[in-house]
PDB file as gemmi writes it, atoms N, CA and C in Angstrom:
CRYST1    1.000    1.000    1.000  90.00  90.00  90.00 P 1                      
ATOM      1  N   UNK A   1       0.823  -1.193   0.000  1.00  0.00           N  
ATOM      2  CA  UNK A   1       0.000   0.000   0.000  1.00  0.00           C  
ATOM      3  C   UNK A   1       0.869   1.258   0.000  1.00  0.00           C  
ATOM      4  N   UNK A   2       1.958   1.485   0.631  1.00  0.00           N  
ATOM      5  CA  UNK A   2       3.100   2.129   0.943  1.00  0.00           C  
ATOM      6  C   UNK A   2       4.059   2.161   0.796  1.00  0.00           C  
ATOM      7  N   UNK A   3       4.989   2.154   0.036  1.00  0.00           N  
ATOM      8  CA  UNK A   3       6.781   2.560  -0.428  1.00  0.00           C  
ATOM      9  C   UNK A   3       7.358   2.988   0.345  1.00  0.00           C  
ATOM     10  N   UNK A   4       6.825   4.084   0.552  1.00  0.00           N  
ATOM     11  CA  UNK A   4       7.991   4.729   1.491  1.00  0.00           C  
ATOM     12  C   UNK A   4       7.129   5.484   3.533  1.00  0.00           C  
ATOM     13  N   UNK A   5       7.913   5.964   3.911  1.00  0.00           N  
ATOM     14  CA  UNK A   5       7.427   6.528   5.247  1.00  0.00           C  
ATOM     15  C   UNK A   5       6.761   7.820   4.767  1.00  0.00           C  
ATOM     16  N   UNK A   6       5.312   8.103   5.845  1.00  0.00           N  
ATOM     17  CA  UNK A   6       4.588   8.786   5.357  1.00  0.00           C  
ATOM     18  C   UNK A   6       3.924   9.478   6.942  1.00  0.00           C  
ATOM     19  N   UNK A   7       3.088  10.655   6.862  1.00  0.00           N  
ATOM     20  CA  UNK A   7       2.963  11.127   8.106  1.00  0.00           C  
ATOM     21  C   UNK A   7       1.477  11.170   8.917  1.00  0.00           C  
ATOM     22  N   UNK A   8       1.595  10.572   9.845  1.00  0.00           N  
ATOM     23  CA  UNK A   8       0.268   9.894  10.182  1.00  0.00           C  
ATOM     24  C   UNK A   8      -0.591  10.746  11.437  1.00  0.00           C  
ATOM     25  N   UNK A   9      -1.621  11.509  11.753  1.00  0.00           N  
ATOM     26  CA  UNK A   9      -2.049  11.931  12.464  1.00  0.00           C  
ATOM     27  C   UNK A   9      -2.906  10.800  13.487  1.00  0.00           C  
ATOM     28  N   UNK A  10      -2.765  10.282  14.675  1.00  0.00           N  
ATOM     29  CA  UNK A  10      -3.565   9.934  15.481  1.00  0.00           C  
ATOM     30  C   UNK A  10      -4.622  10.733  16.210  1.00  0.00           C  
ATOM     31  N   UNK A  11      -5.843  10.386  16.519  1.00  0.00           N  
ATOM     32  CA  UNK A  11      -6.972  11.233  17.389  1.00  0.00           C  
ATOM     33  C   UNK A  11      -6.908  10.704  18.816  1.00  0.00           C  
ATOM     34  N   UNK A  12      -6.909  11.301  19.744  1.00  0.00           N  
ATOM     35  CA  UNK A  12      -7.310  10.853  20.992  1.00  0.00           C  
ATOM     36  C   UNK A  12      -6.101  11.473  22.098  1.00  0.00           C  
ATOM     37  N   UNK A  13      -6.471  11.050  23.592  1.00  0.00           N  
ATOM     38  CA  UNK A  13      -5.685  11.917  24.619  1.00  0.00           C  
ATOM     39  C   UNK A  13      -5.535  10.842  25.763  1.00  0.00           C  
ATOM     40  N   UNK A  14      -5.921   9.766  25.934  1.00  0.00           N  
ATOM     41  CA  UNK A  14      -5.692   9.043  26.951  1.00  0.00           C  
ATOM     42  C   UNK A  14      -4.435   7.403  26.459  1.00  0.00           C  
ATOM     43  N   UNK A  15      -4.411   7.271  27.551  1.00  0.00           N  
ATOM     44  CA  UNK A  15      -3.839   6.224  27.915  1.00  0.00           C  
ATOM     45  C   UNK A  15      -3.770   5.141  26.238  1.00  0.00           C  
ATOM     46  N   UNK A  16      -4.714   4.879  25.933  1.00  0.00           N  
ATOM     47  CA  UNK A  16      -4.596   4.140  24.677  1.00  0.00           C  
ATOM     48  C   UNK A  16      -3.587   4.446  23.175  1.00  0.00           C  
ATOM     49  N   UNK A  17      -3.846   6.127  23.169  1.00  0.00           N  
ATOM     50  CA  UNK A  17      -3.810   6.800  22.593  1.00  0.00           C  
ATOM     51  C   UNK A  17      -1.834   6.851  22.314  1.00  0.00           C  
ATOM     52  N   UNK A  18      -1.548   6.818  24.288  1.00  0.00           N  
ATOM     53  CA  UNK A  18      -0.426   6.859  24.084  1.00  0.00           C  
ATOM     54  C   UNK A  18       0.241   5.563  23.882  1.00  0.00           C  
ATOM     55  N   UNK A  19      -0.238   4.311  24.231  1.00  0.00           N  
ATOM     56  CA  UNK A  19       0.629   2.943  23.767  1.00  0.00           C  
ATOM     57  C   UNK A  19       0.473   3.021  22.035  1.00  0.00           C  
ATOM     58  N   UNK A  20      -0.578   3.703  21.551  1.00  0.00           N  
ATOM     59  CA  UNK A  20      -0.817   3.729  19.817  1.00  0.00           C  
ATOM     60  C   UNK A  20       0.654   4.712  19.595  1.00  0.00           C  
ATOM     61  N   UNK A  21       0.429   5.567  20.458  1.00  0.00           N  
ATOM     62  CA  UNK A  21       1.853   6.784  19.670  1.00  0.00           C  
ATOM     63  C   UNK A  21       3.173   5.938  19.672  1.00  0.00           C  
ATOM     64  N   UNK A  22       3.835   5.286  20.743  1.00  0.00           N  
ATOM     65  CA  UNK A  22       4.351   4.652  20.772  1.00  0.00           C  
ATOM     66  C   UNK A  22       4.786   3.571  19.696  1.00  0.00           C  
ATOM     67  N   UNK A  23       3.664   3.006  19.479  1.00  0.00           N  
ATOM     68  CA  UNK A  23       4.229   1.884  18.999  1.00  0.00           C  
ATOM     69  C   UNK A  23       3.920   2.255  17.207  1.00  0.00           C  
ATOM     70  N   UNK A  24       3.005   3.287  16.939  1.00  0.00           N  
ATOM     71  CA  UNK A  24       2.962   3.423  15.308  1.00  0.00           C  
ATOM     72  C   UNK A  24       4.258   4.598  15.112  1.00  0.00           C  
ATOM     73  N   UNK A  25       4.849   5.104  16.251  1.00  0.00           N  
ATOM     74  CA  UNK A  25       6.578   5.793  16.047  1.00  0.00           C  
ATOM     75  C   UNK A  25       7.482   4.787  15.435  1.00  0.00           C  
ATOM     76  N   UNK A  26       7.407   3.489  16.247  1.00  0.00           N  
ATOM     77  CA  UNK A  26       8.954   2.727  15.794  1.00  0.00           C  
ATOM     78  C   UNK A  26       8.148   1.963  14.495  1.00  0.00           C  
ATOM     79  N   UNK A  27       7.207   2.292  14.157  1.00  0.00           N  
ATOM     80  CA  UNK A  27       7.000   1.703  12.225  1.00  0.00           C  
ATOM     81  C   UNK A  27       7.753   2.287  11.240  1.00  0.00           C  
ATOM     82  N   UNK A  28       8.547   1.640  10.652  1.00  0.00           N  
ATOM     83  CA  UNK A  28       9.317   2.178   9.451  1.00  0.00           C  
ATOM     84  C   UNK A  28       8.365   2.713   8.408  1.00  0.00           C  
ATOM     85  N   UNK A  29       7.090   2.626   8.506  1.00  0.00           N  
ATOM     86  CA  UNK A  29       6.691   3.445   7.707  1.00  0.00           C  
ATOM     87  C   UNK A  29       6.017   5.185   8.151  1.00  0.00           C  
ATOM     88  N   UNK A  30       6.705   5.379   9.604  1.00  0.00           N  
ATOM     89  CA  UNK A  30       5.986   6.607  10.211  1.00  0.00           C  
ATOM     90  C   UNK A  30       7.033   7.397   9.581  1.00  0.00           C  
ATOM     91  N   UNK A  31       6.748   8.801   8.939  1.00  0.00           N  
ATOM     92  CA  UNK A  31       7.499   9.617   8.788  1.00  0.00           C  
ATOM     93  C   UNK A  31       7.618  10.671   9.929  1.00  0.00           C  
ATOM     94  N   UNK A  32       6.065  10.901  10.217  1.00  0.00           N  
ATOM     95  CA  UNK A  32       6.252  11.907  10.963  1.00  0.00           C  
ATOM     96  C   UNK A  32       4.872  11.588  11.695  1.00  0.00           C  
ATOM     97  N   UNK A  33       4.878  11.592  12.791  1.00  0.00           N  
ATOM     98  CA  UNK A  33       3.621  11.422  13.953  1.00  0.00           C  
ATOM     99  C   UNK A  33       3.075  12.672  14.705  1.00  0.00           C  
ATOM    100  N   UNK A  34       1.527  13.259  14.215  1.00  0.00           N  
ATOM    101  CA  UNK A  34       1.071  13.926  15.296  1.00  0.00           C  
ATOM    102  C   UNK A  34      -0.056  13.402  16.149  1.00  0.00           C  
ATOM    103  N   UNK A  35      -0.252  13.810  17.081  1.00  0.00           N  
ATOM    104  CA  UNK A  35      -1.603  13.231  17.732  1.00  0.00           C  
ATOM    105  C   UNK A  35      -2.055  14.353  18.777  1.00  0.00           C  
ATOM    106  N   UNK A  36      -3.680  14.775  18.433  1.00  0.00           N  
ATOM    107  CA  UNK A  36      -4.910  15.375  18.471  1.00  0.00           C  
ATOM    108  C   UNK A  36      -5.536  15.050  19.278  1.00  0.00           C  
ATOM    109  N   UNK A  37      -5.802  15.556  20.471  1.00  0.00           N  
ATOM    110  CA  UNK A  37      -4.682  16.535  21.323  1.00  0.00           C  
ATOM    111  C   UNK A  37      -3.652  15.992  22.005  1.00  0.00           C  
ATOM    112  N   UNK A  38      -3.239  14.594  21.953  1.00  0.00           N  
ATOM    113  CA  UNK A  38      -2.226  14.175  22.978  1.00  0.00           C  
ATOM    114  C   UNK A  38      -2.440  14.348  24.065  1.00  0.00           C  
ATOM    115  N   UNK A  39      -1.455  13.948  24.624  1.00  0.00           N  
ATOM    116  CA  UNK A  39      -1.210  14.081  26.271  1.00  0.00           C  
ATOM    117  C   UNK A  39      -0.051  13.972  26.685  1.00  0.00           C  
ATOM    118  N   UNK A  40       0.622  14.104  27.987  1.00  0.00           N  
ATOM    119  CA  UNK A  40       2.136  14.282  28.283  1.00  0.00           C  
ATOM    120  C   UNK A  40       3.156  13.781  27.346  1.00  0.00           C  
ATOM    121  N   UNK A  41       2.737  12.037  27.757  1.00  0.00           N  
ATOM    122  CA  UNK A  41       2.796  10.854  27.171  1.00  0.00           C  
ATOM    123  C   UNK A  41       3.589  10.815  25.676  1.00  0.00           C  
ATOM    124  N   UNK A  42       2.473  11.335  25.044  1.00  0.00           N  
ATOM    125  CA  UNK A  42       2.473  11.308  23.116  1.00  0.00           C  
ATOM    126  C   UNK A  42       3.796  12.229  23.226  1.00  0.00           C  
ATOM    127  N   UNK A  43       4.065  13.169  23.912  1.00  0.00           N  
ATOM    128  CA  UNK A  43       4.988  14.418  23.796  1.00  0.00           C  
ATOM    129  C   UNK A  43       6.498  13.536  23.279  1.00  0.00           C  
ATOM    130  N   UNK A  44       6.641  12.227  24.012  1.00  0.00           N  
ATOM    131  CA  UNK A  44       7.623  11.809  23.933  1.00  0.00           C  
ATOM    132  C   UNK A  44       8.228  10.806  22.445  1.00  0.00           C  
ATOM    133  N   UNK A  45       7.067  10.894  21.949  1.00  0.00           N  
ATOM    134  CA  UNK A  45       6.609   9.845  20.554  1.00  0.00           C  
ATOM    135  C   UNK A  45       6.566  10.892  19.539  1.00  0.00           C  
ATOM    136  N   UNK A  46       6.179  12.392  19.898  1.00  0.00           N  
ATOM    137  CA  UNK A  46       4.991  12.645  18.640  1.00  0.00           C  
ATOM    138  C   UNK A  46       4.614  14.003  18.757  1.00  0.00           C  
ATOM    139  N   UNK A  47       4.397  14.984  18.078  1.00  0.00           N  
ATOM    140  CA  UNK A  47       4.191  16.141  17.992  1.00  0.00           C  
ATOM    141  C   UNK A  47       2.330  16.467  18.210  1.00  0.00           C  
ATOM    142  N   UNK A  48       2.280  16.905  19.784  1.00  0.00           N  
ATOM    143  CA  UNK A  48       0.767  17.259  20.142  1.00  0.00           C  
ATOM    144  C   UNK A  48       0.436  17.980  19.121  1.00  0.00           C  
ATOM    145  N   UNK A  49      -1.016  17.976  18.572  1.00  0.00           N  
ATOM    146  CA  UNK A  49      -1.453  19.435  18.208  1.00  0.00           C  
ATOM    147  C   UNK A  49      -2.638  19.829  18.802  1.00  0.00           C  
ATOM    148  N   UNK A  50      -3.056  20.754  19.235  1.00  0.00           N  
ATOM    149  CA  UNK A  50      -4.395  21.292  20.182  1.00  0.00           C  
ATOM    150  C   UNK A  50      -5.727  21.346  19.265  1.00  0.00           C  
ATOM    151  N   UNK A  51      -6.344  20.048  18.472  1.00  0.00           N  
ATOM    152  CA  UNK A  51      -7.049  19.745  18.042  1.00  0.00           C  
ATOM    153  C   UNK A  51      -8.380  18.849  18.717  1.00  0.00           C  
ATOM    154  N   UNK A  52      -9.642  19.124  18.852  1.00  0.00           N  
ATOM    155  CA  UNK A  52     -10.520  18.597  19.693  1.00  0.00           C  
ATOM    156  C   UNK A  52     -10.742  17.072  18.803  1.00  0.00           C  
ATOM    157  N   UNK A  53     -10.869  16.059  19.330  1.00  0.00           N  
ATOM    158  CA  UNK A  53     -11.140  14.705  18.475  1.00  0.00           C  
ATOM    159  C   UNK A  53     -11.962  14.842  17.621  1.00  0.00           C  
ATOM    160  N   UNK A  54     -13.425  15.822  18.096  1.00  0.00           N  
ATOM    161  CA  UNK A  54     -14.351  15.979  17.515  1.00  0.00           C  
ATOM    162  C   UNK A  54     -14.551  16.981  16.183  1.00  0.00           C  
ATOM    163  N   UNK A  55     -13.840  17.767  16.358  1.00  0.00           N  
ATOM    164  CA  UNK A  55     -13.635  19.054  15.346  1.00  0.00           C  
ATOM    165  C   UNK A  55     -13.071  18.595  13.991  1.00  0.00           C  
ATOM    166  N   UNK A  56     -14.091  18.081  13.282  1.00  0.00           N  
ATOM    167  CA  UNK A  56     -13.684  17.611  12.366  1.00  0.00           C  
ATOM    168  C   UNK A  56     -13.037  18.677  11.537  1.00  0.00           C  
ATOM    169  N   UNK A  57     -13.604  19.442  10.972  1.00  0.00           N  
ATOM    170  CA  UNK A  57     -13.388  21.001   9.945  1.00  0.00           C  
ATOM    171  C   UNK A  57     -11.911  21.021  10.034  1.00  0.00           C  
ATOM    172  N   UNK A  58     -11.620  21.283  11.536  1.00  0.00           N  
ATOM    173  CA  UNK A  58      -9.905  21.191  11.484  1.00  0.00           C  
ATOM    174  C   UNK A  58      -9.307  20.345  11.401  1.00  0.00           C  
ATOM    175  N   UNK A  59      -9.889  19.112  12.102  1.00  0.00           N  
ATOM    176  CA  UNK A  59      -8.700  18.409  11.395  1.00  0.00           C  
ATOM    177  C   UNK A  59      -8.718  18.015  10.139  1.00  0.00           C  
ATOM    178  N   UNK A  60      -9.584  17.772   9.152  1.00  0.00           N  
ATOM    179  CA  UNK A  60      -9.309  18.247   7.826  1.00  0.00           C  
ATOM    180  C   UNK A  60      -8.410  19.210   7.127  1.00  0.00           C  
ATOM    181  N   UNK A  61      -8.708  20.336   7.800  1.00  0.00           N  
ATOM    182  CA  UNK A  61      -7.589  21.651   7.453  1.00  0.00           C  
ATOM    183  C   UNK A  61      -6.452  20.690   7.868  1.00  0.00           C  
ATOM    184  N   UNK A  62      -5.737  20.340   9.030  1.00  0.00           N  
ATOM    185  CA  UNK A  62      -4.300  20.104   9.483  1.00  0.00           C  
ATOM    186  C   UNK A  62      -4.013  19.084   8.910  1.00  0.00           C  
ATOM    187  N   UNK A  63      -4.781  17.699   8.452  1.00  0.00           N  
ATOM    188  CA  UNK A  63      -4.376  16.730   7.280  1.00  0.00           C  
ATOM    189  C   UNK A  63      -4.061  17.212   6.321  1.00  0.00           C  
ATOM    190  N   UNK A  64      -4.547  18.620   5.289  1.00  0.00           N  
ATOM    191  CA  UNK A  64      -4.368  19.017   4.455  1.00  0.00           C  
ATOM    192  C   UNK A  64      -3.189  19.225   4.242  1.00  0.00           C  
ATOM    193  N   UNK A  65      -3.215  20.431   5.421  1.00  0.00           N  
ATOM    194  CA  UNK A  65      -1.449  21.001   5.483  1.00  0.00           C  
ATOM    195  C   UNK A  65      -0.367  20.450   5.999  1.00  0.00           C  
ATOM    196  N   UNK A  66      -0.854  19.193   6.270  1.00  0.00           N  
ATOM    197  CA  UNK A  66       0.314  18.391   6.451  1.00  0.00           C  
ATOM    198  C   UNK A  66       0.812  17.116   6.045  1.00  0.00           C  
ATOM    199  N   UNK A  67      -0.178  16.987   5.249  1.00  0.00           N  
ATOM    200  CA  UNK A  67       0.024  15.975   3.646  1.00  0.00           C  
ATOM    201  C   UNK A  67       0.064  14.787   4.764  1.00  0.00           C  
ATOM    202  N   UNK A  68      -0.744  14.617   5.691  1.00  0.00           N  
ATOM    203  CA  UNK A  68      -1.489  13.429   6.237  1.00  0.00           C  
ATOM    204  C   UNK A  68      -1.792  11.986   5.351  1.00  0.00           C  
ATOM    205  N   UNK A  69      -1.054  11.252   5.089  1.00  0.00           N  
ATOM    206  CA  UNK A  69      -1.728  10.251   4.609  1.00  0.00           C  
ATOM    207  C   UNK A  69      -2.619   9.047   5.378  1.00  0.00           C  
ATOM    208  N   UNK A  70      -2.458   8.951   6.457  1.00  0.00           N  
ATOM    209  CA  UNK A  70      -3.265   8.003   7.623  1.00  0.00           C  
ATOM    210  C   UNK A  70      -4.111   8.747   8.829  1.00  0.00           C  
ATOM    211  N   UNK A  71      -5.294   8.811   9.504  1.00  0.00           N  
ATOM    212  CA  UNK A  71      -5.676   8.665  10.395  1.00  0.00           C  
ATOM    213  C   UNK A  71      -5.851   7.705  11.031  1.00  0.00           C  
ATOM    214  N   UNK A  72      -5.491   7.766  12.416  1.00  0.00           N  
ATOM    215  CA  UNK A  72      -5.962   6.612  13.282  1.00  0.00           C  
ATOM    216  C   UNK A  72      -6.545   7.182  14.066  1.00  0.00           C  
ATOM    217  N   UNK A  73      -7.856   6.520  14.556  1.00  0.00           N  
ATOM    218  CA  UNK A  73      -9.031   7.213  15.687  1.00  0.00           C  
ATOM    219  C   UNK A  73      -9.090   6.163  16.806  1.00  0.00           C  
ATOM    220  N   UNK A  74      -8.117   6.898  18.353  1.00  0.00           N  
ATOM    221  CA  UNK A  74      -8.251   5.883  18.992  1.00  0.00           C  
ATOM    222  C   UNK A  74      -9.444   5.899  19.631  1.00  0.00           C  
ATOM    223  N   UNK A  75     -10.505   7.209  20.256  1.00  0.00           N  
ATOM    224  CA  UNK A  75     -11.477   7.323  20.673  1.00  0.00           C  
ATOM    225  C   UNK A  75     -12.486   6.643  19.971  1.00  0.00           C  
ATOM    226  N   UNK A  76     -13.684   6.204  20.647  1.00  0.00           N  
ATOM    227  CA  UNK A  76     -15.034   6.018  20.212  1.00  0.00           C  
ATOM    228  C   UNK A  76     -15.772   6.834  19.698  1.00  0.00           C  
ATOM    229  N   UNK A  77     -16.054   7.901  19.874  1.00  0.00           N  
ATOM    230  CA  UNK A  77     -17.024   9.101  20.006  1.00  0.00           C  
ATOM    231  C   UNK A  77     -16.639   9.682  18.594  1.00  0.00           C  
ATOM    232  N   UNK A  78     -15.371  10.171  18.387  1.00  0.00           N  
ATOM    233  CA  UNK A  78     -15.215  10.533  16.402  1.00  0.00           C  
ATOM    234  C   UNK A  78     -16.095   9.531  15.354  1.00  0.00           C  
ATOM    235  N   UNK A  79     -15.698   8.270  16.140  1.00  0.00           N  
ATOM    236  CA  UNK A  79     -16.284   7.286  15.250  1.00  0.00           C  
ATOM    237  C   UNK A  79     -18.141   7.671  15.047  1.00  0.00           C  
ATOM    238  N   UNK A  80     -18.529   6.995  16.379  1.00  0.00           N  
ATOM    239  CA  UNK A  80     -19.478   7.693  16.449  1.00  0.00           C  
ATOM    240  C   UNK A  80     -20.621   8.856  15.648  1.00  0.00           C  
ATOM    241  N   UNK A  81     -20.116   9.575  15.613  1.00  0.00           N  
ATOM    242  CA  UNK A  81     -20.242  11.113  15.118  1.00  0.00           C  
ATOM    243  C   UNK A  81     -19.814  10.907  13.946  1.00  0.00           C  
ATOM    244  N   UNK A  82     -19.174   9.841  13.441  1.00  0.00           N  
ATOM    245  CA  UNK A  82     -18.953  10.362  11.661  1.00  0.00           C  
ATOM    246  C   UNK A  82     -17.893  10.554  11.655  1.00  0.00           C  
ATOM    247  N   UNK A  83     -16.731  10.272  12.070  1.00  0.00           N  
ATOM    248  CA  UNK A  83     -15.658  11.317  11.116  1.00  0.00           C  
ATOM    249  C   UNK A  83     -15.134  10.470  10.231  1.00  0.00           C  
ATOM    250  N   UNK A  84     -15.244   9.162  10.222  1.00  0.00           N  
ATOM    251  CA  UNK A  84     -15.112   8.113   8.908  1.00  0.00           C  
ATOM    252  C   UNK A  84     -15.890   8.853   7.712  1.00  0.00           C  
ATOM    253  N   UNK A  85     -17.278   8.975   7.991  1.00  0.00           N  
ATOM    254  CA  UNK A  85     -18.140   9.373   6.635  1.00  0.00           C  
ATOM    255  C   UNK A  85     -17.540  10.317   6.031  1.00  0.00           C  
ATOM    256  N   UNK A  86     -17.045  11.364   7.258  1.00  0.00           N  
ATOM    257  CA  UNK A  86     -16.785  12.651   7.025  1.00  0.00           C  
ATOM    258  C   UNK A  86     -15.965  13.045   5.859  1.00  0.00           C  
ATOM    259  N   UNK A  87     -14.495  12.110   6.230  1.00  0.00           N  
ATOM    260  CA  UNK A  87     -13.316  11.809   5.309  1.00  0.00           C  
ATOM    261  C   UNK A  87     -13.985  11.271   3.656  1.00  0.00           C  
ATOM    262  N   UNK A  88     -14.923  10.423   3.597  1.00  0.00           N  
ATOM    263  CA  UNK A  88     -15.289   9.357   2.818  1.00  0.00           C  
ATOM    264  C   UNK A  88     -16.080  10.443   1.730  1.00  0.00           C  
ATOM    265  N   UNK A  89     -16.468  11.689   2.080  1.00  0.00           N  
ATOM    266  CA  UNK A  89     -17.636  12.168   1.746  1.00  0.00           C  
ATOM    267  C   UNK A  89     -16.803  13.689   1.213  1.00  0.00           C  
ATOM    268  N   UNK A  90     -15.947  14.192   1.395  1.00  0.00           N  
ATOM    269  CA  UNK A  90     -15.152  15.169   0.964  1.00  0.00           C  
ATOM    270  C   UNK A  90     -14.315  14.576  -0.072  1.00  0.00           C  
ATOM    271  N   UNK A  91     -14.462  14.325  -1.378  1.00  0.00           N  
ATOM    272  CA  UNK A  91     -13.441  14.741  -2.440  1.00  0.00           C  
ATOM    273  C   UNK A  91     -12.058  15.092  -2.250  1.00  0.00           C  
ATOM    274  N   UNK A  92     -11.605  15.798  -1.148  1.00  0.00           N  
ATOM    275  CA  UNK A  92      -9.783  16.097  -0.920  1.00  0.00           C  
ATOM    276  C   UNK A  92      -9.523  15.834  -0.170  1.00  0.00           C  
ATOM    277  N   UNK A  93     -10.459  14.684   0.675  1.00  0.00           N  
ATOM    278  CA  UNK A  93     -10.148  14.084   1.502  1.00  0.00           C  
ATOM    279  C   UNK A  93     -10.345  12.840   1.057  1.00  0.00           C  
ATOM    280  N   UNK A  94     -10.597  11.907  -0.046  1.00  0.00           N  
ATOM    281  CA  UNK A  94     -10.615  10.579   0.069  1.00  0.00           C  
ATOM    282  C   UNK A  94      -9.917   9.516  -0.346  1.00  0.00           C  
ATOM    283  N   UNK A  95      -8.340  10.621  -0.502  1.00  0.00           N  
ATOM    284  CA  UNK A  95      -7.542   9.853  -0.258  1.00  0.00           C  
ATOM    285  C   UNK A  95      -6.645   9.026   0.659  1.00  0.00           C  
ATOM    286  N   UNK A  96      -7.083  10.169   1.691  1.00  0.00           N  
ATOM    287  CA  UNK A  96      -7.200   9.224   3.122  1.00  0.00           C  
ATOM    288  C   UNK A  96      -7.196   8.559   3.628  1.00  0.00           C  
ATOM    289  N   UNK A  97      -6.310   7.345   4.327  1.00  0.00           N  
ATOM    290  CA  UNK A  97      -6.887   6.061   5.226  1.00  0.00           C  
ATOM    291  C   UNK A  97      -7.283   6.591   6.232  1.00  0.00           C  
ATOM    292  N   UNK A  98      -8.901   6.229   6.750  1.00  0.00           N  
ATOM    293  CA  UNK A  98      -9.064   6.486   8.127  1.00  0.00           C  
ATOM    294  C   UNK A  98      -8.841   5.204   8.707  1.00  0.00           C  
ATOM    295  N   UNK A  99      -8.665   4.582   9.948  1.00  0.00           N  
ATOM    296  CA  UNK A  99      -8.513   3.898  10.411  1.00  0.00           C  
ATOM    297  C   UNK A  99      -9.211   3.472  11.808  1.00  0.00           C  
ATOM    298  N   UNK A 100     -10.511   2.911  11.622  1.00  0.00           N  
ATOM    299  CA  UNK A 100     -11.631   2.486  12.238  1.00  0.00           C  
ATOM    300  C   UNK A 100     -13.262   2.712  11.216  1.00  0.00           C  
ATOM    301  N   UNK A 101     -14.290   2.026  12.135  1.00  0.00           N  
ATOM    302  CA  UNK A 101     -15.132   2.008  11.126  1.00  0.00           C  
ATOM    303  C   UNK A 101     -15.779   3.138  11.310  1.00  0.00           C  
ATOM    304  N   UNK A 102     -16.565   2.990   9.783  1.00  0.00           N  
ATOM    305  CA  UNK A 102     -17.741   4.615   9.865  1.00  0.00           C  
ATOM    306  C   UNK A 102     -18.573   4.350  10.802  1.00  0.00           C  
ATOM    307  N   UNK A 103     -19.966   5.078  10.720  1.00  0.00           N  
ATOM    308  CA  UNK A 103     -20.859   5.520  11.548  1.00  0.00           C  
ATOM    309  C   UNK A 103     -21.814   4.632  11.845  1.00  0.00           C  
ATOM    310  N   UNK A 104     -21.704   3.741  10.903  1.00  0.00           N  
ATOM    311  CA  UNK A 104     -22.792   2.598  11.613  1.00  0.00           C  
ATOM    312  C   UNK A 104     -22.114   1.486  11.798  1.00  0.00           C  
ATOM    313  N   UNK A 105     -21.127   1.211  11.647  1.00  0.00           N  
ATOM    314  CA  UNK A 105     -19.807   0.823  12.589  1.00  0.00           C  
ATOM    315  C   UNK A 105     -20.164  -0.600  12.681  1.00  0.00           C  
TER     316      UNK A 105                                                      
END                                                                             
């Protein structure tokens, strides 16, 4: 699916969030790791950004501008709410892997 290392945004702030930062860092295919909003934790893996899980609009914008090729959603509640469809349903966004299921899940 992938050639080369590429830069992956994770969603979420707890505990899960940070064994995910962790362990999708030492993948030879991570180029560059942020995670939305993080927590102490991620700081040590991964570049926080002050993004709400839920706020989709932006994080669209910050995938954009940061040539995002993966999401991973460790929370429930994005899922929930759509942000699978969300991705699926925007045109400059569907090139996208999200990573968990859509809305009826």
């Amino acid at each position: 699916m992938y050639d080369s290392p590429f830069n992956i945004l994770l969603l979420g702030s707890g505990g899960r969030e940070h064994a995910l930062a962790l362990k999708i860092s030492q993948s030879q295919f991570c180029n560059k790791l942020f995670v939305a909003p993080g927590n102490a934790g991620t700081t040590q893996v991964a570049e926080n950004v002050p993004i709400g899980v839920n706020d989709f609009e932006k994080i669209a914008d910050f995938v954009l501008s940061q040539q995002i090729q993966m999401v991973v959603v460790g929370p429930e509640e994005p899922l929930v709410k759509g942000i699978k469809n969300y991705f699926s349903e925007r045109i400059d966004l569907q090139t996208i892997t999200v990573i968990g299921p859509d809305q009826k899940g």
